[in-house]
N, C-alpha and C positions, 0 to 999 in steps of 0.2 A: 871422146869420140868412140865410136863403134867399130870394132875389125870387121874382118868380112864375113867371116861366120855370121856374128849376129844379123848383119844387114842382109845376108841370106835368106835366115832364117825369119827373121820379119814380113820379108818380101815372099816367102811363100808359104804363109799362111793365109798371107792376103792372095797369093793366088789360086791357092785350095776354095777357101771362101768365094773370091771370085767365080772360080770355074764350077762349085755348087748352084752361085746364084745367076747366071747366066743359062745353064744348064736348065735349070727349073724352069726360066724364064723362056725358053724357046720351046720347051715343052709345053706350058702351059696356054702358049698363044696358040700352038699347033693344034691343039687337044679340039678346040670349038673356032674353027674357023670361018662361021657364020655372025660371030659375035659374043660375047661372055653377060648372061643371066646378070642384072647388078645385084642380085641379093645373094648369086654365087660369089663375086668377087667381092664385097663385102666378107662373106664367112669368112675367105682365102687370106683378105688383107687385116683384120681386126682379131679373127678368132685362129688360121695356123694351119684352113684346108684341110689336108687328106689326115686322115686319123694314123697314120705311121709318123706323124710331123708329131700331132697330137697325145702324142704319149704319156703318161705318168712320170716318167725320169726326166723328158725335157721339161714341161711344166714344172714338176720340182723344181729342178735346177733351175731355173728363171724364178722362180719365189724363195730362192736362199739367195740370189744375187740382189732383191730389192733393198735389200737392210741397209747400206753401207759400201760407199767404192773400194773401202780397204780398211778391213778390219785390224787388221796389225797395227797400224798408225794409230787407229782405237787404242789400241792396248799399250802402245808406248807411253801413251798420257792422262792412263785411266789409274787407278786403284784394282785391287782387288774384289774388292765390297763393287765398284762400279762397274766391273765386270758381268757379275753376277748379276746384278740387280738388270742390268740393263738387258740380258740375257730375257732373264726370268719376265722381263717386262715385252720382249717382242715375242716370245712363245703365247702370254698370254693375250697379247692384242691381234695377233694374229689367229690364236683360238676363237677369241669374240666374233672375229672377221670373220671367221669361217660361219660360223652360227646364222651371222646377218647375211651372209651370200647365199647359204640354201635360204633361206627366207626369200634373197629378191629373185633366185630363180627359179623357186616355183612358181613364184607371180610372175614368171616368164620376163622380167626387164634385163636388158642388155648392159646396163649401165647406172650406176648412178642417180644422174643427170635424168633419165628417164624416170626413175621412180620417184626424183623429188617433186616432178611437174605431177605427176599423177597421185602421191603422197598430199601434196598441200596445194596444188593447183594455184601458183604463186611462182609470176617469172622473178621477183625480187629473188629468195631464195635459192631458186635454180641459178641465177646471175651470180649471188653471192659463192655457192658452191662451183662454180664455173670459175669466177675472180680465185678461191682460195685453191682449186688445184694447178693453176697456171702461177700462181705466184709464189706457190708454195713448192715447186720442182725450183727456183730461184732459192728459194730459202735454203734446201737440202743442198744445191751446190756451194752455196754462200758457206753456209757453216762447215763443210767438210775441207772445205778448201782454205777457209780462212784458220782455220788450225791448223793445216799442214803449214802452209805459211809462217803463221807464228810462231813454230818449233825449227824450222828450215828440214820438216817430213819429206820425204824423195815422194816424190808422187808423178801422176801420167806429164803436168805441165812438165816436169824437173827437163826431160829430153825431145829435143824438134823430132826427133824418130818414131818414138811413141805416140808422139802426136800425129804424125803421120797415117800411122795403121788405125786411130780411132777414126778421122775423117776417113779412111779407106772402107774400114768397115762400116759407118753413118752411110756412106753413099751406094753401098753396093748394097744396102737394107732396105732403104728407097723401092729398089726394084722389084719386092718381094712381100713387105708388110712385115707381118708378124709369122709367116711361114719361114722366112730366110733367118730371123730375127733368132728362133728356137734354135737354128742350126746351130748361126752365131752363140749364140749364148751356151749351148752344149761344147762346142770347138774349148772356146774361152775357159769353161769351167773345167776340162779336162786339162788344159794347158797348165793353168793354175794350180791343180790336184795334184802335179807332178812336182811341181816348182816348190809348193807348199812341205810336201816330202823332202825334197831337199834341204828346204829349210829346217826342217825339225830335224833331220839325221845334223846339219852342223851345228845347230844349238843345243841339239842335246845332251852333250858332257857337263854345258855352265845351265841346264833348267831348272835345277833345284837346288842351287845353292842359293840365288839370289831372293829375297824374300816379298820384295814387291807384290805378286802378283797372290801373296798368301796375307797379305794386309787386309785384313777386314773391320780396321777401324774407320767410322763415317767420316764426311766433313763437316766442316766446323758449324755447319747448319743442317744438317741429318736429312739432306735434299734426297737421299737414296732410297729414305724411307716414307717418303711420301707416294703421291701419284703422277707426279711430274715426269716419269720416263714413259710411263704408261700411257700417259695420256697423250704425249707427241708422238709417239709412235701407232697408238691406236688411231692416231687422225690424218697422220700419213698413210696406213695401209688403207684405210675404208676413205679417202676423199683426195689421195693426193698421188701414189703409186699404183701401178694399171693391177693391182694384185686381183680385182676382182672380172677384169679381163680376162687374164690366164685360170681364175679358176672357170669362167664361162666359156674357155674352150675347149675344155675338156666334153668325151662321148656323153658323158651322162654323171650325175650328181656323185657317186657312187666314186667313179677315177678321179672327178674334181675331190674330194674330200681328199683318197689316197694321193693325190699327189701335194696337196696342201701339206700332208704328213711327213713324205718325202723331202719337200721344203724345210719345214722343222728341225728332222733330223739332219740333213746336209748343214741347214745354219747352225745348230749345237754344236758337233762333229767339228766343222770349220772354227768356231769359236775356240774353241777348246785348244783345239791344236795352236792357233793362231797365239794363243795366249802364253801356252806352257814357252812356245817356241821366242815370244816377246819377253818373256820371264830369262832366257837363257842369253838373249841378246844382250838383254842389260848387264846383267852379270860381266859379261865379257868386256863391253864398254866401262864397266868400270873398272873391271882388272888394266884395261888399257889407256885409262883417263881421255876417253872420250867421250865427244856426246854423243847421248843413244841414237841421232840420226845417222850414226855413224859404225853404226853396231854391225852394219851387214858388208860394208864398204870397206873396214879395218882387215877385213879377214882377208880382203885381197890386195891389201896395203893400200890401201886408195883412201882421201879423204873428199866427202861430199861440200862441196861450194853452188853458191849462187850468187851472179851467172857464169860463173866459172866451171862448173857441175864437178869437175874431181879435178883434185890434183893427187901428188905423190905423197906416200909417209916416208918419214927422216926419222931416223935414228933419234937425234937432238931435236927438239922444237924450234931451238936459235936457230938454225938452220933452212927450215922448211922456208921454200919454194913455191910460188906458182910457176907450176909447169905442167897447166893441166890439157897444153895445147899435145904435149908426147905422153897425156894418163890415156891412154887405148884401155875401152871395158873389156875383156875377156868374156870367154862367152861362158863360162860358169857364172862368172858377175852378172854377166847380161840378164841370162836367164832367169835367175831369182827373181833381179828388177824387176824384170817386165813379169814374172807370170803373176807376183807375188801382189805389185803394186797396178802394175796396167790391165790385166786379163778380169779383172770381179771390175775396174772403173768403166773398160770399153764394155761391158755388160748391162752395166747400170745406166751407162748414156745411151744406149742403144733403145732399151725400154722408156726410160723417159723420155724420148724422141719421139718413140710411138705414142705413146699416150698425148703428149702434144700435138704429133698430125693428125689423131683420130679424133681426137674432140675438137679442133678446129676445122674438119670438116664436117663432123657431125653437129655443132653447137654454133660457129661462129660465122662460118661464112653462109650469106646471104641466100634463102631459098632462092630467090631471081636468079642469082649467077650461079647456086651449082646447077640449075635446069636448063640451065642457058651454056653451062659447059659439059652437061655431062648428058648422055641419051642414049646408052649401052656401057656395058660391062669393062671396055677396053677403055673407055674414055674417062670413067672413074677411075679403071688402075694408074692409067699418065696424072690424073688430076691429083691423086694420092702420094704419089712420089713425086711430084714438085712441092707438095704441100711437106711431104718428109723430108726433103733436103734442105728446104726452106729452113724449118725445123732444128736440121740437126749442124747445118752453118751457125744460124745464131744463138745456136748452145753453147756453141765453142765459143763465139766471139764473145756473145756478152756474159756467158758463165761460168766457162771453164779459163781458158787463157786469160783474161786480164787480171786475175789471182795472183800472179806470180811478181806482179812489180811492187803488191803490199808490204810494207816495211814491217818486219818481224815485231810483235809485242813480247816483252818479257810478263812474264806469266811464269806459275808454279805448275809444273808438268802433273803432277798428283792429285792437284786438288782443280784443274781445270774442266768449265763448265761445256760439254760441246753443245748443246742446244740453249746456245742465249737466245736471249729474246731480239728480236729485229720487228723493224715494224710489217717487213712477209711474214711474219709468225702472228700476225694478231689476230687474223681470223681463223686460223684453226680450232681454238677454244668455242668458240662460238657455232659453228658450222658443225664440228663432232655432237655439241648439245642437242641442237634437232635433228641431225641426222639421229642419232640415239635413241630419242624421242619418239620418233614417225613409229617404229612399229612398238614402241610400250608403252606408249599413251594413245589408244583411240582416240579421245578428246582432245586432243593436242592440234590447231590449226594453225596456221599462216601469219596472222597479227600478233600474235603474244610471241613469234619466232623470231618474226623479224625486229619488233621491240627489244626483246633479249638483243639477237645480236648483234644491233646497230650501239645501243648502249653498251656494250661488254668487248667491242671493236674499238669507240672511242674512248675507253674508259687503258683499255691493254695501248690506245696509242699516246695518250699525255704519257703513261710511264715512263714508256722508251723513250719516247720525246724530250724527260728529265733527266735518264740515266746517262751514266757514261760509258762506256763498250770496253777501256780499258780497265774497269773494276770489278770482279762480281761481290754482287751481294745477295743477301740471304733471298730477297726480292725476287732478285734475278732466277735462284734455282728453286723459289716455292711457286713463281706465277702462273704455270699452267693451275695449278690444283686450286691458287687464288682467284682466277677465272673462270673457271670449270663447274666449280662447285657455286659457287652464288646465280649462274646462269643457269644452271639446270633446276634447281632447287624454285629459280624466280620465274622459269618455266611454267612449270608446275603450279606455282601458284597463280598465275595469269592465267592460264588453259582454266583452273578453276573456278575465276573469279569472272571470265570474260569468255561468255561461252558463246561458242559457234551459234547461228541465229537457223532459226528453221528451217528459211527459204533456200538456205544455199545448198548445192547438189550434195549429192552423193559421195563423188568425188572428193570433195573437201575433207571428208574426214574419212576418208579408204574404206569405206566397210562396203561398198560395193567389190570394188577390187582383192580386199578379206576374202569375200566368199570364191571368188578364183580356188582358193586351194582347197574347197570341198567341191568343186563342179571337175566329173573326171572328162567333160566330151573335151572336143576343142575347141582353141582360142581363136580369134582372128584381130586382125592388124593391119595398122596400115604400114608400107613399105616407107623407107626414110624418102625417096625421091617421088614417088609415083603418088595417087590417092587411090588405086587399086588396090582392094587386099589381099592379103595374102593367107593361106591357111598355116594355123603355126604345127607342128606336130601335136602331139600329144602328152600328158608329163610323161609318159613313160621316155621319151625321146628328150632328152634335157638341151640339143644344140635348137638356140634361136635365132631364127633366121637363115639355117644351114637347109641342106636339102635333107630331105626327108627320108 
């Protein structure tokens, strides 16, 4: 249980928070009291409004919080070698990403989703890429959560408290979009910055005696040195994490790269530390024969339980107690907890919440009903944060909280694989292929894509459908690169072998929309709700659909 400090102290951060997004919120309605432009509240709620929101440090900081709810936990059950490599592998996917985002926004697309209807002019494809980012925000909670699980890691479920302040902060983001979202996720990342400090000044007497984190020998199937980390992580940032969101909100292509960079370094930087500082904890868990989930907990004589959450340390083990009804956290305790393990999780569910309300109102729900419910500016903001709260309840319920009742697997802490394969992971492979594809093969259309990856989806799902989840095998940690590579490759040879037919537009194979980024006038558009168009700026001006 928590003293009062901590319960304080939780309590008014969520009321800082609150009284930012409240604040904003009365302001914003005041500002146009005739009614709010819907392609203004769109920027406000999707891309972060006024450009003081918009900044290079906040966008960073929200693109080193996509990686992972809590990298420490990482590091408890990684190697050395997997450190690295898994490093070296989000630097690099996230470099590519950045490459392919100046590419779609000079062709001015908002999203994705928009460029693969006008890429291959095929709602299969857009569906499919639609099916694999909503399934695949499941998969990312699935696997982070079921490895905390299986090691008994402290994490945001471990405490009702913490869980508390995420729904606090889920619903007070509702009211705000991706405007409130930046604040949050700046608040958070500083909370964290501090905690993280803490951490490393008490691990660092035992950070380099322990040799863990200096292993750089592979696993027994050299899965580090393949393309296997690269390739789920590159298909999380370009199809599955709002990453290309946050760099579309930025002023102009110029701040989006620099804060892409900022992101980088923040995720290095945090890695790093996160690691030396997990290197130091072990050590100490094993001076004091415990287990490493216990490495931060020991220092305040406390031992971590579920659902008991702590009891006391005893001198003797014969001894030990559950008496974890009088273990009260300290708020030195508290604090680590929560900045170290809750503050980067309440980040990461805040983001993919948004990514979830914005593509289900831009994608899923019925032109009929949003025209029928939405007819100015204010009536999509209400429309939008019922679609985010919607959103960010059944995140909890079906992705985060029911984690915690899974019965521990014994597994080898060293050599464990965190992106198994599940059958939410099958279309990843698939969907990176032509996504990849569209702009390096001109010739590349619609039928040899969806061929591919209807074949290379039923093919990743008999595997899983034979494997077994408590074993890995060599399978297990080479199938991204086993899937990846025959489907791009057989790509390539269908786009050759079966070629686009004459009649079909333009469209089909982009090379009308190619010449976009030699034509300097401007574009026009149609608006998501209206068929009125709209004038877009100009490239010099890189926000779409913002005012001008």
């Amino acid at each position: 249980m928590l003293d009062l400090t901590a319960i304080l102290f939780l309590a008014s951060i969520s009321i800082v928070y609150a009284v930012y997004t409240t604040t904003w919120l009365c302001w914003y309605i005041w500002k146009d009291k005739s009614g709010i432009v819907i392609v203004d509240t769109e920027d406000v709620l999707f891309s972060g409004g006024p450009k003081y929101i918009r900044n290079v440090m906040f966008l960073g900081i929200a693109v080193s919080q996509l990686f992972s709810p809590c990298l420490l936990n990482e590091h408890f059950i990684s190697s050395g070698l997997s450190t690295i490599m898994v490093l070296i592998s989000r630097i690099a996917a996230l470099g590519i990403s950045v490459i392919f985002f100046n590419h779609l926004a000079t062709l001015r697309f908002r999203n994705m989703e928009e460029y693969l209807l006008k890429r291959f002019d095929s709602r299969v494809l857009f569906l499919l890429h639609l099916f694999n980012r909503m399934v695949g925000i499941y998969y990312l909670w699935h696997i982070y959560l079921y490895s905390y699980d299986t090691f008994h890691l402290f994490n945001l479920t471990s405490s009702l408290e913490f869980m508390f302040v995420m729904i606090a902060f889920g619903s007070l983001s509702a009211l705000g979009g991706m405007n409130v979202i930046l604040v949050g996720c700046a608040i958070l990342w500083f909370l964290e910055t501090v905690g993280q400090s803490v951490l490393f000044s008490t691990a660092y007497p035992n950070m380099f005696r322990n040799t863990s984190i200096f292993t750089f020998s592979p696993d027994p199937c050299y899965s580090q040195y393949g393309l296997n980390y690269f390739l789920i992580i590159l298909c999380q940032i370009l199809s599955v994490q709002p990453a290309y969101t946050l760099f579309q909100a930025a002023n102009n292509t110029r701040q989006a790269n620099i804060a892409m960079l900022v992101g980088i370094l923040l995720l290095t930087i945090k890695t790093v530390l996160y690691a030396c500082s997990a290197n130091g904890l072990l050590d100490y868990a094993n001076k004091q024969e415990l287990h490493f989930r216990d490495s931060i907990h020991g220092q305040y004589n406390l031992l971590f339980e579920q659902p008991q959450l702590f009891r006391l340390r005893r001198q003797k083990h014969q001894k030990a107690e559950h008496v974890h009804s009088v273990a009260s956290i300290t708020f030195p305790h508290f604090f680590t907890l929560f900045s170290v393990f809750g503050c980067n999780t309440i980040s990461y569910y805040l983001l993919q919440t948004q990514t979830l309300a914005m593509h289900t109102y831009l994608h899923i729900l019925p032109n009929w009903l949003r025209s029928g419910l939405i007819s100015d500016g204010r009536e999509l903001h209400m429309t939008f944060s019922c679609l985010y709260l919607f959103c960010a309840y059944m995140t909890v319920v079906f992705f985060v909280y029911p984690h915690h009742i899974i019965p521990p697997k014994l597994l080898h802490a060293i050599d464990y694989h965190l992106f198994k394969p599940f059958l939410s992971s099958m279309m990843y492979m698939p969907v990176i292929s032509f996504v990849l594809l569209g702009p390096l093969c001109p010739d590349f259309w619609s039928i040899p894509a969806i061929i591919v990856s209807f074949s290379t989806f039923i093919s990743g799902t008999i595997f899983v459908s034979q494997n077994n989840p408590k074993f890995d095998s060599c399978m297990d940690r080479w199938l991204p690169t086993l899937l990846f590579v025959p489907a791009f490759l057989t790509s390539l040879l269908l786009s050759w072998i079966l070629r686009a037919p004459r009649f079909l537009p333009n469209s089909l194979l982009f090379k009308h929309h190619m010449s976009l980024r030699r034509r300097p006038e401007k574009t026009r558009s149609l608006s998501i709700l209206t068929d009125g168009p709209n004038i877009r700026p100009a490239r010099s001006s890189f926000r779409i659909g913002g005012p001008s």
